[in-house]
C-alpha positions in Angstrom: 25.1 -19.1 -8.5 23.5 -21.8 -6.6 22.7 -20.0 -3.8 21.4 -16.5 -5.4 18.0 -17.0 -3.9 19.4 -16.9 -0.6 21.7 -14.2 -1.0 18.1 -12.0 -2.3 16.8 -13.2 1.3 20.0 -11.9 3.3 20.2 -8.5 1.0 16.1 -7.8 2.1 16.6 -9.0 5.7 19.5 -6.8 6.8 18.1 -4.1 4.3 21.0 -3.9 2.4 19.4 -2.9 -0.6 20.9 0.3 -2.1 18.6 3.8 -1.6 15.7 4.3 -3.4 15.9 1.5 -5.0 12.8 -0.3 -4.4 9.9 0.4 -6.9 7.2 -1.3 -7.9 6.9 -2.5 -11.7 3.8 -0.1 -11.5 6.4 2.7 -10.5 5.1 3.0 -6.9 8.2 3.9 -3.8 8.6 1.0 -1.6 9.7 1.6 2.1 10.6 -1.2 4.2 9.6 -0.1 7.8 10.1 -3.7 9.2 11.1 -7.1 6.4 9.6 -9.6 9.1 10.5 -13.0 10.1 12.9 -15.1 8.3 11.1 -18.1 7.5 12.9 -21.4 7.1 9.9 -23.6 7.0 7.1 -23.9 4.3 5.4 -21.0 3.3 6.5 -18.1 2.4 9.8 -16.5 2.9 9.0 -13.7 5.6 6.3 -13.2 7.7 4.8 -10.1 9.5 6.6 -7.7 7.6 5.3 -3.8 7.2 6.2 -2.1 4.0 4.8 1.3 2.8 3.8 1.2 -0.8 3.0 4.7 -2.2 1.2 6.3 1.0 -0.2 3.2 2.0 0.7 0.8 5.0 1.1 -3.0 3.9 1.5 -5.8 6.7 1.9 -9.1 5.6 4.2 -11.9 4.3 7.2 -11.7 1.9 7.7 -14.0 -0.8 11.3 -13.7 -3.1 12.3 -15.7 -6.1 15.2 -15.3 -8.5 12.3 -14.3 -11.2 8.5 -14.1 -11.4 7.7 -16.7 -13.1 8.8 -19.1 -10.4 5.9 -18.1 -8.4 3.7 -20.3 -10.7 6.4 -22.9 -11.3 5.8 -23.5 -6.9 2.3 -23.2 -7.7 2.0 -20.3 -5.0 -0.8 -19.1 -6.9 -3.0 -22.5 -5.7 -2.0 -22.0 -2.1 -4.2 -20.5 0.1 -0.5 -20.1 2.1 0.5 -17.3 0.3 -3.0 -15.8 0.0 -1.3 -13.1 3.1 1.7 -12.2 0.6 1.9 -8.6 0.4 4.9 -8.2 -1.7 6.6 -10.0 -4.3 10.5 -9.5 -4.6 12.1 -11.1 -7.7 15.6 -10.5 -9.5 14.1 -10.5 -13.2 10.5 -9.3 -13.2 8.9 -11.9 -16.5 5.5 -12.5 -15.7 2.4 -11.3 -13.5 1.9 -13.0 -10.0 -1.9 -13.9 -8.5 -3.0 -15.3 -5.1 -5.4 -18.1 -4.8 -7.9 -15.6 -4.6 -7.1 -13.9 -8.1 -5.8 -11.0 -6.5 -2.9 -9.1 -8.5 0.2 -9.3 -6.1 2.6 -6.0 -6.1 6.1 -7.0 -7.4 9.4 -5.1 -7.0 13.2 -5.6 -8.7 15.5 -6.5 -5.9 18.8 -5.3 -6.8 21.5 -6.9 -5.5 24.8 -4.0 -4.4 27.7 -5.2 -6.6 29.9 -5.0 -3.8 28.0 -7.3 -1.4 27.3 -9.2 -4.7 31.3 -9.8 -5.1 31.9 -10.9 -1.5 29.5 -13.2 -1.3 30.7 -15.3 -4.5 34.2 -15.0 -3.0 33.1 -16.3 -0.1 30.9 -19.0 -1.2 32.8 -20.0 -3.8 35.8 -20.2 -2.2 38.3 -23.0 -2.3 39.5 -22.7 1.4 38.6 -24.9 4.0 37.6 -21.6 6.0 36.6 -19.3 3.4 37.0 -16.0 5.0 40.9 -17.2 6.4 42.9 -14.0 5.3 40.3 -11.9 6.4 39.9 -13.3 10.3 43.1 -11.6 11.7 41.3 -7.8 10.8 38.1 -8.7 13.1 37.9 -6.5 16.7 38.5 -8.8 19.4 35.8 -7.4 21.4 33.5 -9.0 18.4 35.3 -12.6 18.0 35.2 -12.9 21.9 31.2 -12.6 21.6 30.8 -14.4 18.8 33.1 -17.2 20.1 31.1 -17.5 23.2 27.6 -17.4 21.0 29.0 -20.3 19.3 30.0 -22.4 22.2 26.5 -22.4 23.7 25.4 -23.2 20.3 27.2 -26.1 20.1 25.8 -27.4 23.5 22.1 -26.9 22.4 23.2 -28.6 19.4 24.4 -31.7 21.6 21.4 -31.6 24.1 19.1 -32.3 21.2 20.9 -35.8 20.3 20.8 -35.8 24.4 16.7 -35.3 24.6 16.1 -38.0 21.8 18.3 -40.4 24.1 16.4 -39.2 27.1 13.0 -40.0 25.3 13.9 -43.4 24.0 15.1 -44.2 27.9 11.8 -43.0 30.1 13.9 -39.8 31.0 16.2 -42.2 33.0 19.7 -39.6 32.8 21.8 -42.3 34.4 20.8 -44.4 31.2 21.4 -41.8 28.8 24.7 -41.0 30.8 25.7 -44.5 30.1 24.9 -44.2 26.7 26.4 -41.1 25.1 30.0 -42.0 28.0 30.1 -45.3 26.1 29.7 -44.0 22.6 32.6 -41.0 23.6 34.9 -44.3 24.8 35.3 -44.8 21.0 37.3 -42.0 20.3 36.3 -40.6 17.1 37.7 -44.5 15.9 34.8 -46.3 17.4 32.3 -44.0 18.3 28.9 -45.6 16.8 30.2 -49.0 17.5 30.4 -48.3 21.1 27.1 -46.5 21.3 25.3 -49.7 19.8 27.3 -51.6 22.5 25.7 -49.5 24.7 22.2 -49.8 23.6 22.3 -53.8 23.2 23.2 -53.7 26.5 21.2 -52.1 29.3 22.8 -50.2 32.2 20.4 -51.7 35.0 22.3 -55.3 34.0 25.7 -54.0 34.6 24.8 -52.1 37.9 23.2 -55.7 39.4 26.9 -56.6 38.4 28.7 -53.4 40.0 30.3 -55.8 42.8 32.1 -57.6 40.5 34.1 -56.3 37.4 34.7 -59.9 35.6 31.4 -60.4 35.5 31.2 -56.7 34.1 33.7 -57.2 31.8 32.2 -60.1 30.3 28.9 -58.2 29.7 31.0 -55.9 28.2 33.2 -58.2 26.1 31.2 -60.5 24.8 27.9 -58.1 23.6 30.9 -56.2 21.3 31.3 -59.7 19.9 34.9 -59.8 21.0 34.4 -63.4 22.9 34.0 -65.6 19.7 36.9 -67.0 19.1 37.2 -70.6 20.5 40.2 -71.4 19.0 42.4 -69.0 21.5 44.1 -70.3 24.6 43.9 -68.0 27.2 42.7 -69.2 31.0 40.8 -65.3 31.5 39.6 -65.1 27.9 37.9 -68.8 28.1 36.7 -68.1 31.9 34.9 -64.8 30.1 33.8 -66.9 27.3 31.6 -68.9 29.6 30.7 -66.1 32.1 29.4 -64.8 29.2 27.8 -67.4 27.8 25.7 -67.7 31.4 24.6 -64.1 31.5 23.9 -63.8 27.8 21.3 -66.5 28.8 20.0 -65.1 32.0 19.2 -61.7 30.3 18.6 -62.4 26.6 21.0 -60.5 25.0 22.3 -60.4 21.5 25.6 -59.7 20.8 27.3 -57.6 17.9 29.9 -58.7 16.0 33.4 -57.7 16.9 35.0 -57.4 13.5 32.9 -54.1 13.3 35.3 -52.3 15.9 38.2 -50.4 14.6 41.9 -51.0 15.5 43.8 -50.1 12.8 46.4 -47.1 12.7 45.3 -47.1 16.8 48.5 -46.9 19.3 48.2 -50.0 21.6 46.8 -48.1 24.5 43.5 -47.0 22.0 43.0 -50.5 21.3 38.8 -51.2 21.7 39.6 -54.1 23.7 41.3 -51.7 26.5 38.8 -48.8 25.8 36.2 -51.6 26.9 38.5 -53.3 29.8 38.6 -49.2 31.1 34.9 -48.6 30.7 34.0 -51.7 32.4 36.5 -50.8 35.4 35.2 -47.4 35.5 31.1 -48.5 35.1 31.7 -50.9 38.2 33.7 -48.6 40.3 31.4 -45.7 39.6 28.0 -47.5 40.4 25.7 -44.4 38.9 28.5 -42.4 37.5 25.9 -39.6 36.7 25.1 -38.6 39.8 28.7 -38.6 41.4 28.7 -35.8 38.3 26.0 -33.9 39.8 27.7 -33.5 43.2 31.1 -32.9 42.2 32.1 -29.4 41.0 35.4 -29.0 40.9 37.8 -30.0 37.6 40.4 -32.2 40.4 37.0 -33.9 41.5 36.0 -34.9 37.5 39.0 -36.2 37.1 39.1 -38.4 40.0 36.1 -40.1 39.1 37.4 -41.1 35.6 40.6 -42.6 37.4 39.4 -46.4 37.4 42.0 -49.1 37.1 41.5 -52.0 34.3 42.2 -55.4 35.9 45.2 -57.0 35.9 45.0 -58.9 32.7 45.1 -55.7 31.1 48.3 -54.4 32.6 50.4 -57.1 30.9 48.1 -57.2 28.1 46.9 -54.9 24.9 44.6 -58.0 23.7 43.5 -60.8 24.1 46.3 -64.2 24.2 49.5 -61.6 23.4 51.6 -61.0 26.8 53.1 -57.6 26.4 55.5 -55.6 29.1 53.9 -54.3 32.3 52.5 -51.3 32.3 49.3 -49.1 33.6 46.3 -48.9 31.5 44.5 -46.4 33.0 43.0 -43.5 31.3 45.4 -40.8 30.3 45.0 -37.3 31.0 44.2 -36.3 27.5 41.2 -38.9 27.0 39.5 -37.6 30.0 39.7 -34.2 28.3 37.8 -35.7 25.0 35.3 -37.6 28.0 35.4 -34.4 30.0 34.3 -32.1 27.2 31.6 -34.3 25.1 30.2 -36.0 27.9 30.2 -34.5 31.1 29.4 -30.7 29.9 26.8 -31.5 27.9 24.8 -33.8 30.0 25.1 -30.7 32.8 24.3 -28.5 30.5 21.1 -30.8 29.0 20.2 -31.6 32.5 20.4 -28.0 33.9 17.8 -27.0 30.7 15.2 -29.8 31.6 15.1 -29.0 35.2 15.5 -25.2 34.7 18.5 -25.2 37.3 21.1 -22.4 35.7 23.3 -23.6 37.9 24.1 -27.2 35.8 23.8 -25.2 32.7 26.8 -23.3 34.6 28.7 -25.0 35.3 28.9 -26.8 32.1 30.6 -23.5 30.5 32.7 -23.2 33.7 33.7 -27.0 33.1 35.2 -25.8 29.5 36.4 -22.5 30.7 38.8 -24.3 33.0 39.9 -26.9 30.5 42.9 -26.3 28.3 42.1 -26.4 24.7 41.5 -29.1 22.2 44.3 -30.1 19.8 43.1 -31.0 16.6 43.1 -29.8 12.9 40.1 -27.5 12.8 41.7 -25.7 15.8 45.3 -25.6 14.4 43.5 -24.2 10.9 42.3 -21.3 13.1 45.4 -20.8 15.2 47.1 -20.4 11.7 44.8 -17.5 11.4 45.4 -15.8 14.5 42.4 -17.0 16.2 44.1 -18.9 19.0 41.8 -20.6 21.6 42.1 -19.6 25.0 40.0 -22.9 26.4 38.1 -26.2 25.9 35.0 -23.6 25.6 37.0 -21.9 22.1 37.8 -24.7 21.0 34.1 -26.3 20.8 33.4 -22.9 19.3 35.6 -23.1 16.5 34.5 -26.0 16.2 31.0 -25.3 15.6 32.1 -22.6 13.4 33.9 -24.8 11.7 31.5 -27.6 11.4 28.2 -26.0 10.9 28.8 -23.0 9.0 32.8 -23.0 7.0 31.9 -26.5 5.9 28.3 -26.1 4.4 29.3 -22.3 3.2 26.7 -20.9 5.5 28.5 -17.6 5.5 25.4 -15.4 4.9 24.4 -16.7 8.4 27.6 -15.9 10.4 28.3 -13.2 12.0 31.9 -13.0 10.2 30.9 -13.6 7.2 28.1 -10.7 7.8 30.4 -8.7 8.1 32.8 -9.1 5.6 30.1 -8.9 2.9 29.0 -5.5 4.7 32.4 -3.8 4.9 35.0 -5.5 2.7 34.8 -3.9 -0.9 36.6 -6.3 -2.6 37.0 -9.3 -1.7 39.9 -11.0 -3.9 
């Protein structure tokens, strides 16, 4: 199978190899007393592992292949890498292995257990959308609930690192990088990297020297998504933004995107990017520096508040631009703050509370999710359906991360569930 070569690194790391069973081609017992560091980097597979070969005392690397001769196919035996390789591991033992030194390498058949063998092509090869489905409802609760929380943190040290690179590009200004990622989370899965590249063609420091007026906000806001190009449309506010506009593109050299790049179709009326933007641009000028309003309010009532800015009133008797529509309130509902809550404000408290070293951010991030109902989507409906129901926004984003980064690209051999369904379940049809 595809993946065999890994499955040879999981059996040696957990030492799941069956008793007795390692021998060199010489004849010689092999104990593992330690199989070292998993490497996932160039070089070779394991470093500082001990390993007693007859009564001798090895300490070295590791290398493993599906057969010996791959070790010249990689041209290991040019590398001055792998001159530290104490043992050789390979499923079919076919030719002789050297170092760059000319040293003879000793080399052992790995033998695979037939059971662990079985579960990992089930699970591998399965055709589910979450391989190990059936087998979820048998797992102790006490080991879900850790693993759960494992993955939730995992999934903010996930998002900080998209956070950092933001932070980098932006001379570690976190009221830019606020701006940036809150921008690209107003796109709602629909718009999301067309509303971060509004963000980024469009500095924050322009629209906080506009924070006293929210036309003048809106217009930033309008015309660098590209929506302001139509000349043809009579409408008194669109025109009066068209030249607004027009006046500050000049003042502050911008270039604009084009609009036909934003998303609106299969979108209910109220997800429409033009009052996504007509709600970001009411909330940017309300909020002045939104991020640090974050940083002093704690309390889920007091997040909420801050995310309650009201469009102008073009936008309660409009969904775009030059087509009247009934009255009605266009501020953000309760379930978009969630999706704001969650993928914004947690992980910039979290990200900020690692760079500064204050636990307390990091914190409250978690407590942030804790106190948050959980998402509704599909991945978490797939797992409810399992048994696995989320308590909170913090299960949620850890079945989502299960989800995303390990069901998804079959990384079983490196969960925790799926380690131990290939360690206990005998059969796993």
């Amino acid at each position: 199978m595809g993946t065999k070569e890994e499955l040879l690194h999981y059996v040696w790391k957990y030492k799941l190899l069956p008793p007795s069973s390692l021998k060199t081609i010489e004849g010689q017992k092999v104990e593992v007393i330690d199989p070292g560091m998993h490497n996932s980097d160039a070089g070779p597979d394991f470093f500082n592992a001990k390993v007693k070969i007859g009564d001798k005392v090895w300490a070295g690397n590791v290398e493993i292949h599906r057969s010996s001769d791959e070790w010249v196919k990689h041209g290991h035996q040019n590398d001055k890498a792998y001159n530290s390789v104490i043992l050789h591991l390979s499923e079919r033992v076919n030719a002789l292995v050297t170092n760059q030194r000319g040293l003879r390498i000793p080399q052992c058949l790995i033998i695979v257990p037939e059971n662990i063998r079985n579960n990992a092509d089930y699970l591998l090869f399965s055709r589910s959308q979450i391989p190990c489905k059936k087998f979820l409802s048998t797992l102790p609760v006490p080991m879900l609930s850790s693993y759960l929380s494992a993955l939730s943190v995992e999934r903010l040290e996930r998002k900080i690192n998209d956070i950092y690179v933001h932070l980098e590009r932006f001379s570690h200004s976190w009221d830019e990088v606020f701006y940036v990622l809150l921008t690209r989370n107003f796109g709602f899965g629909l718009n999301t990297v067309e509303f971060e590249n509004l963000a980024l063609s469009l500095p924050f420091r322009y629209i906080l020297r506009h924070n006293d007026n929210l036309f003048q906000v809106e217009a930033l806001m309008f015309g660098q998504a590209g929506m302001l190009e139509d000349d043809r449309l009579d409408d008194n506010y669109y025109n009066r933004l068209q030249k607004e506009y027009s006046f500050l593109k000049a003042k502050y050299k911008l270039k604009n995107r084009q609009g036909f790049l934003l998303k609106s179709m299969r979108a209910r009326p109220r997800s429409f990017p033009q009052i996504r933007i007509a709600q970001l641009a009411a909330l940017l000028q309300q909020s002045g520096r939104l991020f640090s309003l974050i940083l002093e309010n704690e309390e889920l009532h007091q997040l909420r508040a801050l995310f309650q800015a009201d469009p102008s009133d073009y936008w309660k008797t409009h969904y775009s631009f030059g087509k009247t529509s009934p009255k009605s309130g266009k501020q953000l509902g309760k379930a978009s703050q969630n999706i704001l809550l969650i993928n914004t404000v947690a992980p910039l408290l979290f990200a900020y509370g690692k760079k500064t070293d204050t636990t307390t951010y990091c914190d409250r991030a978690i407590h942030l999710l804790e106190s948050m109902k959980p998402e509704r989507n599909n991945v978490v409906d797939e797992f409810a359906g399992t048994g696995i129901v989320p308590r909170h926004a913090l299960d949620s984003q850890a079945l989502i991360q299960l989800r995303k980064e390990y069901c998804d690209t079959r990384k079983c051999l490196y969960c925790r569930i799926g380690h131990r369904l290939l360690t206990t379940v005998h059969d796993g049809k």
